[in-house]
DRENDO-1510 file (C-alpha; in Angstrom, 1 decimal, always signed):
<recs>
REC; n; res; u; v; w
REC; 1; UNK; -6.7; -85.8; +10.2 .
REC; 2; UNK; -5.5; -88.8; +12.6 .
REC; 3; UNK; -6.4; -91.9; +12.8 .
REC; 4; UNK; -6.3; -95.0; +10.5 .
REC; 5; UNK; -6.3; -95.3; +6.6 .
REC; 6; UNK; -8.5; -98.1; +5.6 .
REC; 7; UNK; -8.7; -99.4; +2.1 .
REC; 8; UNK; -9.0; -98.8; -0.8 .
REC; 9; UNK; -12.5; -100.2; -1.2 .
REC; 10; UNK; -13.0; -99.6; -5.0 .
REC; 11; UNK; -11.0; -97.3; -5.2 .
REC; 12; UNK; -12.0; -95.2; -2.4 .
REC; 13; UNK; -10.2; -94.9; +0.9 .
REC; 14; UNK; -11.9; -94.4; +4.6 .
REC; 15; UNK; -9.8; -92.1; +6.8 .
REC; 16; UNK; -11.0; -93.8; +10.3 .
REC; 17; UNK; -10.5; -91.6; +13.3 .
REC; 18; UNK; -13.6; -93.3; +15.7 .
REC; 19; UNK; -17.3; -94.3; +14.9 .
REC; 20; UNK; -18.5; -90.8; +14.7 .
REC; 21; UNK; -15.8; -89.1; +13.2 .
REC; 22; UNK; -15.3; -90.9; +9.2 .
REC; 23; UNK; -14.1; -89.3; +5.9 .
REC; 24; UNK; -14.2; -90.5; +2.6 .
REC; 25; UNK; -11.6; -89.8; +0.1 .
REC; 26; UNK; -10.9; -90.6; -3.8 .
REC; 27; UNK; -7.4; -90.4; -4.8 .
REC; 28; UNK; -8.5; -90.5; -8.5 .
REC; 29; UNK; -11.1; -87.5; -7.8 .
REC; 30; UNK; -9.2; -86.1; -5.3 .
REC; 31; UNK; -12.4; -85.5; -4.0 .
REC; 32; UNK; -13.9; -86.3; -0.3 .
REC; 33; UNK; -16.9; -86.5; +2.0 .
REC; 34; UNK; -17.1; -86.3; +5.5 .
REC; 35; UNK; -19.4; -88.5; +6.8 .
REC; 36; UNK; -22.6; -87.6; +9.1 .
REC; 37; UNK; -21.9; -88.4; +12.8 .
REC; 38; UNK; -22.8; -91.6; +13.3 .
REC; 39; UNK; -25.6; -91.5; +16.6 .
REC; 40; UNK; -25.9; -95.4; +17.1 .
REC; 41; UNK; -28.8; -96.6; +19.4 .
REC; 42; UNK; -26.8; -98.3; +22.1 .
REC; 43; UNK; -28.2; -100.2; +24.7 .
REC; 44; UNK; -28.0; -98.6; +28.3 .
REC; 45; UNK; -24.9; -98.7; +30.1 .
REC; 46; UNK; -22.7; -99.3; +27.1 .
REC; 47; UNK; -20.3; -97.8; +25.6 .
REC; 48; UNK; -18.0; -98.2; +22.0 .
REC; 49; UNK; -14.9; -100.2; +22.6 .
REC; 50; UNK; -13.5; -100.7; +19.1 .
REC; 51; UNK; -14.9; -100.8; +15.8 .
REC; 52; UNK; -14.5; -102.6; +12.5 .
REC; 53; UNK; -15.2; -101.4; +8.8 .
REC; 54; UNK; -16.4; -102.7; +5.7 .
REC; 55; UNK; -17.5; -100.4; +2.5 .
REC; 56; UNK; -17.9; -101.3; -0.7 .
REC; 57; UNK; -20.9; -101.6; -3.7 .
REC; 58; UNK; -24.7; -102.7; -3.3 .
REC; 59; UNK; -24.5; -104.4; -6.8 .
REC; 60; UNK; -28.4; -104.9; -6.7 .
REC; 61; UNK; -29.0; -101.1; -5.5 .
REC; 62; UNK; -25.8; -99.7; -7.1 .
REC; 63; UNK; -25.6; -98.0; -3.9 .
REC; 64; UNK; -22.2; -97.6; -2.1 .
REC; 65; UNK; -22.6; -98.7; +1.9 .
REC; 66; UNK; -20.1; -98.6; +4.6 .
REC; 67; UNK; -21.1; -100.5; +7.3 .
REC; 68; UNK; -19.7; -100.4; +11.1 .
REC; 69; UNK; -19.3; -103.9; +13.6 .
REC; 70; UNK; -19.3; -101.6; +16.7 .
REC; 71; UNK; -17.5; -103.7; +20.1 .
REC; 72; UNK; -19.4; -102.5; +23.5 .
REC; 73; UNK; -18.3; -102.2; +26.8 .
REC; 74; UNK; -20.6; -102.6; +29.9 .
REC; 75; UNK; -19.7; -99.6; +31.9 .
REC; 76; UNK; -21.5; -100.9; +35.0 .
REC; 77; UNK; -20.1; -104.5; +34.9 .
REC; 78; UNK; -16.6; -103.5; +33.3 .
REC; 79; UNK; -16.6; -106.1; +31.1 .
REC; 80; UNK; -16.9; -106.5; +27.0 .
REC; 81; UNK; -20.3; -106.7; +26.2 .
REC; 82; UNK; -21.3; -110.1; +25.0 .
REC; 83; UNK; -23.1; -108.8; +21.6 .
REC; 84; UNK; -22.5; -106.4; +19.0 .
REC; 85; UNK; -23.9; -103.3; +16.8 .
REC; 86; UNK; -24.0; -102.6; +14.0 .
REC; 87; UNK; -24.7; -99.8; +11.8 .
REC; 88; UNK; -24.6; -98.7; +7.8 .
REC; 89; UNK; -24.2; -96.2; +6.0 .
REC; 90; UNK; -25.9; -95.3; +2.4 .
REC; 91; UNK; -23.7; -93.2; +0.3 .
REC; 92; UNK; -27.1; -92.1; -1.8 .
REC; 93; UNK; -29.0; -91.0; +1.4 .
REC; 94; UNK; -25.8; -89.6; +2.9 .
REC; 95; UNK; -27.4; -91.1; +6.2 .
REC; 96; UNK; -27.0; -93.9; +9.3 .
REC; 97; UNK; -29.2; -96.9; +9.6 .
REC; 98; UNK; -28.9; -99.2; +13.0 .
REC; 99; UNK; -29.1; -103.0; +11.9 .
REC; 100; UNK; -29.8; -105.4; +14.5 .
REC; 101; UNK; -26.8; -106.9; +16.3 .
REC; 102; UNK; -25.0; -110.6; +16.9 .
REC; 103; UNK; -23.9; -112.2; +19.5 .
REC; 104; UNK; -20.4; -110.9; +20.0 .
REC; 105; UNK; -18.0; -114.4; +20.0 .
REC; 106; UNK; -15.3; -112.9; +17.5 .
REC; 107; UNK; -11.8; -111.7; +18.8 .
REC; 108; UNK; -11.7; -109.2; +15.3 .
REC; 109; UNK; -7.8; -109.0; +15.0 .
REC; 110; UNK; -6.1; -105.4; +16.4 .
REC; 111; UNK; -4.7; -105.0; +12.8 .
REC; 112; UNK; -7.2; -105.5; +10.6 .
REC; 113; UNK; -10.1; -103.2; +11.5 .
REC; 114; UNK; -11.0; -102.8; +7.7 .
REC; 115; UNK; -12.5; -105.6; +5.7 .
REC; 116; UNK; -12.0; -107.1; +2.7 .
REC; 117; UNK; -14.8; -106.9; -0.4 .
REC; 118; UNK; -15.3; -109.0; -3.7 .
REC; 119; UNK; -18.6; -109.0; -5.5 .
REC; 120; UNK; -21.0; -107.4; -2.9 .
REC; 121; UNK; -19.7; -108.9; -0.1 .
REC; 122; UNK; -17.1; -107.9; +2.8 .
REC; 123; UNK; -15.0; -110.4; +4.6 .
REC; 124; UNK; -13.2; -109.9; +8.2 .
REC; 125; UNK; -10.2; -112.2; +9.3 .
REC; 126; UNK; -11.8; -113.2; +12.9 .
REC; 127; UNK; -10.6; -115.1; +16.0 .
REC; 128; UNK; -12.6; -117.2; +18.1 .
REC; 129; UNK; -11.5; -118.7; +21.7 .
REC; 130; UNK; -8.0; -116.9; +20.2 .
REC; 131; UNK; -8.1; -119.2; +17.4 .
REC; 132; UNK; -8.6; -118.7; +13.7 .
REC; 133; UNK; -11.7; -120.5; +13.1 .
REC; 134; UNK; -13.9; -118.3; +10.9 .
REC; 135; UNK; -14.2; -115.8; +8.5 .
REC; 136; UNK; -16.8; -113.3; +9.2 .
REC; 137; UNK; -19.0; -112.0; +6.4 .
REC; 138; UNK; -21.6; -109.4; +4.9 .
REC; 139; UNK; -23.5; -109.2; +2.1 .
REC; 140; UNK; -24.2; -105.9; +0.9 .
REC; 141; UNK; -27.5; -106.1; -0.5 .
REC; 142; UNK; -29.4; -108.5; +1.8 .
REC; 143; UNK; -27.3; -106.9; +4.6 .
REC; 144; UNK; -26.7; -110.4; +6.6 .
REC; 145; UNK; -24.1; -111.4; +8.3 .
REC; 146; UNK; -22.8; -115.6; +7.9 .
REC; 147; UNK; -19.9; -117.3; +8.9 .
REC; 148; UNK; -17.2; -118.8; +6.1 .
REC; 149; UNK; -14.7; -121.7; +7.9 .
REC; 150; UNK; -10.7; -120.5; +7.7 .
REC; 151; UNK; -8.6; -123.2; +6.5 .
REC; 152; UNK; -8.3; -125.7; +9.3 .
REC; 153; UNK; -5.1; -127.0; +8.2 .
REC; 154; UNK; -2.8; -123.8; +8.6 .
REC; 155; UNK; -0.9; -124.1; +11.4 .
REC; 156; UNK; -2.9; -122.0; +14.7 .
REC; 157; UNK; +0.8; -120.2; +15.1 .
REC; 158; UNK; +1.2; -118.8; +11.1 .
REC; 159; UNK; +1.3; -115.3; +10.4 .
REC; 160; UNK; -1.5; -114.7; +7.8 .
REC; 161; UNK; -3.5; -111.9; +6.0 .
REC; 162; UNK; -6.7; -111.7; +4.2 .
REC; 163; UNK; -7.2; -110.5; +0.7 .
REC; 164; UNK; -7.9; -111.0; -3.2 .
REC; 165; UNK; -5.3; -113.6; -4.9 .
REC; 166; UNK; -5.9; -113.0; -8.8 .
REC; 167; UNK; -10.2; -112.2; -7.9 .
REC; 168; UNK; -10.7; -115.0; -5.7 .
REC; 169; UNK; -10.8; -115.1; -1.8 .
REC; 170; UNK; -7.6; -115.6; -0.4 .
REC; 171; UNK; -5.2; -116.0; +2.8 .
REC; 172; UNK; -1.3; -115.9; +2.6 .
REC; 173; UNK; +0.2; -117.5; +5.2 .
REC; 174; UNK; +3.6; -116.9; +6.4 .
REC; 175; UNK; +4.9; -120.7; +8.3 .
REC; 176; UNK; +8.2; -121.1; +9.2 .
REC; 177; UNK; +9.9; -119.2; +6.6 .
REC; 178; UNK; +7.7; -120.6; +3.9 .
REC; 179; UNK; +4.9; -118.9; +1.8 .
REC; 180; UNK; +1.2; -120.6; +1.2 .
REC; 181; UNK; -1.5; -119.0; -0.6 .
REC; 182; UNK; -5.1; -120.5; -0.1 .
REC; 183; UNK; -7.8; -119.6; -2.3 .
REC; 184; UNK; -12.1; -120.1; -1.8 .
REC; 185; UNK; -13.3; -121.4; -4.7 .
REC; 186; UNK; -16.8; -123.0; -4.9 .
REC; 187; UNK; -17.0; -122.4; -1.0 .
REC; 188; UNK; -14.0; -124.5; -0.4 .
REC; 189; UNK; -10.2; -123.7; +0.5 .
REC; 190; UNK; -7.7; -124.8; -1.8 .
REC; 191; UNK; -4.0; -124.3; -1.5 .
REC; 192; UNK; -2.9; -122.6; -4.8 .
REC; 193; UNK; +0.8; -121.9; -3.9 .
REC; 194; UNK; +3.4; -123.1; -1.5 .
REC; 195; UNK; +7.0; -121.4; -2.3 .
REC; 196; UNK; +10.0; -121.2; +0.3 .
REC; 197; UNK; +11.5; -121.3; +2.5 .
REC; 198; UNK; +12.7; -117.6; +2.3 .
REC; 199; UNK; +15.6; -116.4; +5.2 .
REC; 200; UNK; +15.0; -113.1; +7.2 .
REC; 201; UNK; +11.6; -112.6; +6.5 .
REC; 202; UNK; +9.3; -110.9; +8.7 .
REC; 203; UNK; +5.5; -111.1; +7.7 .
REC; 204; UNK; +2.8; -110.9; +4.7 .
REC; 205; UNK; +1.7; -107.8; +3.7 .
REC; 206; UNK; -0.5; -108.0; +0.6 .
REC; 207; UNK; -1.4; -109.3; -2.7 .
REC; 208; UNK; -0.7; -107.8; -5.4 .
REC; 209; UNK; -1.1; -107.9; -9.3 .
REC; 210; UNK; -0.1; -111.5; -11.0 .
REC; 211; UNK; -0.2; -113.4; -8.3 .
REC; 212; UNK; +2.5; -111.8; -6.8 .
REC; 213; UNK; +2.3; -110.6; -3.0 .
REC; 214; UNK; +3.9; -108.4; -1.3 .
REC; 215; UNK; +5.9; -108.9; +2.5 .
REC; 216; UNK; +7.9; -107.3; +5.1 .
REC; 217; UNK; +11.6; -108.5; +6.1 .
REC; 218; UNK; +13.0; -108.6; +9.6 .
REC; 219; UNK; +15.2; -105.7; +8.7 .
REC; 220; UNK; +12.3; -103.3; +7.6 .
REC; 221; UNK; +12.5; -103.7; +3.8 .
REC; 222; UNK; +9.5; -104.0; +1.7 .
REC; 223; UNK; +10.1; -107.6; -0.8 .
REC; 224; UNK; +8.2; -108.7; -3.5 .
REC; 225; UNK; +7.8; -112.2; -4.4 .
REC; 226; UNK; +7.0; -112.9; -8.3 .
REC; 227; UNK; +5.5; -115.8; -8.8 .
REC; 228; UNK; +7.2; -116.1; -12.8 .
REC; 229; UNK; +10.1; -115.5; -11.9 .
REC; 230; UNK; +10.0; -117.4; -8.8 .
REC; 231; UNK; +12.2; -114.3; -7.1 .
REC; 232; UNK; +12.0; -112.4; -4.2 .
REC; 233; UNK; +12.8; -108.8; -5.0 .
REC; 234; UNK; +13.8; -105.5; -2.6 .
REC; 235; UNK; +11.8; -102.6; -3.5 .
REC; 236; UNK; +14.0; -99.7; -1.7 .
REC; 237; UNK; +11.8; -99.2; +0.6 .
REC; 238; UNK; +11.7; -99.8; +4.6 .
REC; 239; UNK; +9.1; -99.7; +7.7 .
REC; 240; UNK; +5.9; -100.3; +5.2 .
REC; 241; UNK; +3.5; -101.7; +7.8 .
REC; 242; UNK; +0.4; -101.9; +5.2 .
REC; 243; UNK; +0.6; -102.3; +1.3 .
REC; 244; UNK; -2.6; -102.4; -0.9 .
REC; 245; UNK; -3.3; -102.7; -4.3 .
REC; 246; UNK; -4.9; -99.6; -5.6 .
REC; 247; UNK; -7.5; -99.5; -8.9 .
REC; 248; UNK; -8.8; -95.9; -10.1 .
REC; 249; UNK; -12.5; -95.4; -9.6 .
REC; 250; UNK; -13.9; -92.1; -11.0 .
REC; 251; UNK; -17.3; -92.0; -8.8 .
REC; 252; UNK; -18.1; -88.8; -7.2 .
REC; 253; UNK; -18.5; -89.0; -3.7 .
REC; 254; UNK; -18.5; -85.3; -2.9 .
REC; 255; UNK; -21.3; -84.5; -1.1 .
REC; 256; UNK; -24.4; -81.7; -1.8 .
</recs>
C-alpha cells in the first residue's frame, strides 16, 4: 500500500494513503483493518488539501478514535480555505462522525501529519504566521479542540520535534549544534536537559527510552544520545528519516 506510516499510537500503526483511503495495522497482532471511506460533509466548492491524524484511547469510553483535521481548498476562489473539518472515527462502531470545524489559522508542519497522544489527548506541533506559537490539541473523550503555548524562548530558527520525554509532554530542540529538551509539566514548559554542542549533526528524530533520544547526522547515520553516559552513539544505520518508540499492544482490531 503507499502512502505514509503514522505512529505507533498504542501500539497500533495507521498506514495513511488520503482521507478516504486508511488502514489500521498491529504489529503485535499482525492483524489489520481497513477503514470505512471516510464521506466528510464538505462545504460547497471545497475540496481536501491535506490532512492531519491523531488516534489514540477514549479513556472514559474505552473506545479507540482516530480523528482527521481535514485542510480545504476553495476551488472557485483558488485559495486555502480559511476554516477546517474535521471528522472521527470510532473503532467500536467501525464508523465516521463529522465534528464541527475551527477556524483554519495553523500552518500544521509538512512532516508531521500524525500527532502525538498521552493520556486521552493528541497533540500537533503547529505554526502560526510561520511561527511556532502553539501546540494544537484534542481531547478524546470531550472531543474539543484548545490551544497549549510552545516554548517562547526557543529560538524561531531551531529544528525541533514533538513527543513523550520519560511520560511527560516534550519538544527537543536541535540549536546550533546543541541539544535542549523541554518538558509540560503542570501546564508549564520547563527545560529538563541542555547537552552539546555536538559536530556534524543534522536533526532530532525522536525520544526514546531513558531519556535518551534519538537524531540524524549530516552524513545519514542514525546517533543516539544516552543521557547516563552522556555519549552519542552510531547505530549502523543510515537515511532513517522517522524513528519511533514502539510498545506491544495486544487489542484486536480486526474487523467483523
Amino acid at each position: 500500500m503507499p502512502g505514509m506510516i503514522l505512529g505507533p499510537f498504542d501500539g497500533i500503526f495507521c498506514l495513511f494513503e488520503s482521507y478516504s483511503f486508511i488502514t489500521l495495522w498491529n504489529l503485535a497482532t499482525r492483524e489489520y483493518r481497513v477503514l470505512p471511506k471516510c464521506r466528510a460533509t464538505l462545504r460547497q466548492n471545497t475540496i481536501v488539501n491535506s490532512s492531519n491524524v491523531g488516534f489514540g484511547l477514549d479513556p472514559i469510553s474505552n473506545d479507540f478514535k482516530l480523528v482527521l483535521i481535514l485542510t480545504l481548498f476553495d476551488k472557485k476562489r483558488s485559495v486555502l480555505c480559511d476554516f477546517s473539518h474535521v471528522v472521527v472515527y470510532n473503532l467500536s462502531t467501525n464508523s465516521w462522525r463529522n465534528l464541527e470545524g475551527f477556524d483554519m489559522n495553523y500552518d500544521f508542519l509538512l512532516e508531521t501529519f500524525d500527532s502525538t497522544y498521552l493520556n486521552g489527548v493528541c497533540y500537533w506541533l503547529t505554526k502560526q504566521d510561520f511561527q511556532f506559537k502553539v501546540i494544537l490539541s484534542f481531547d478524546m473523550s470531550n472531543e474539543v479542540f484548545q490551544e497549549i503555548q510552545h516554548p517562547s524562548s526557543i529560538p524561531e530558527s531551531a529544528d525541533r520535534t514533538l513527543g513523550l520525554h520519560i511520560d511527560y509532554l516534550a519538544v527537543l530542540v536541535l540549536d546550533e549544534n546543541y541539544f535542549e529538551i523541554w518538558i509540560m509539566k503542570e501546564k508549564r514548559w520547563t527545560k529538563h536537559l541542555s547537552v552539546g554542542p555536538f559536530i556534524e549533526v543534522e536533526k532530532p528524530l525522536a525520544f526514546w527510552k531513558k531519556g535518551s533520544f534519538l537524531v540524524e547526522s549530516s552524513t545519514g547515520d542514525l546517533l543516539l544520545y544516552d543521557p547516563i553516559t552522556r555519549e552519542m552513539r552510531n547505530l549502523g544505520l543510515q537515511n532513517c528519516w522517522f524513528a519511533v518508540l514502539y510498545k506491544e499492544n495486544l487489542l484486536t482490531i480486526k474487523g467483523g
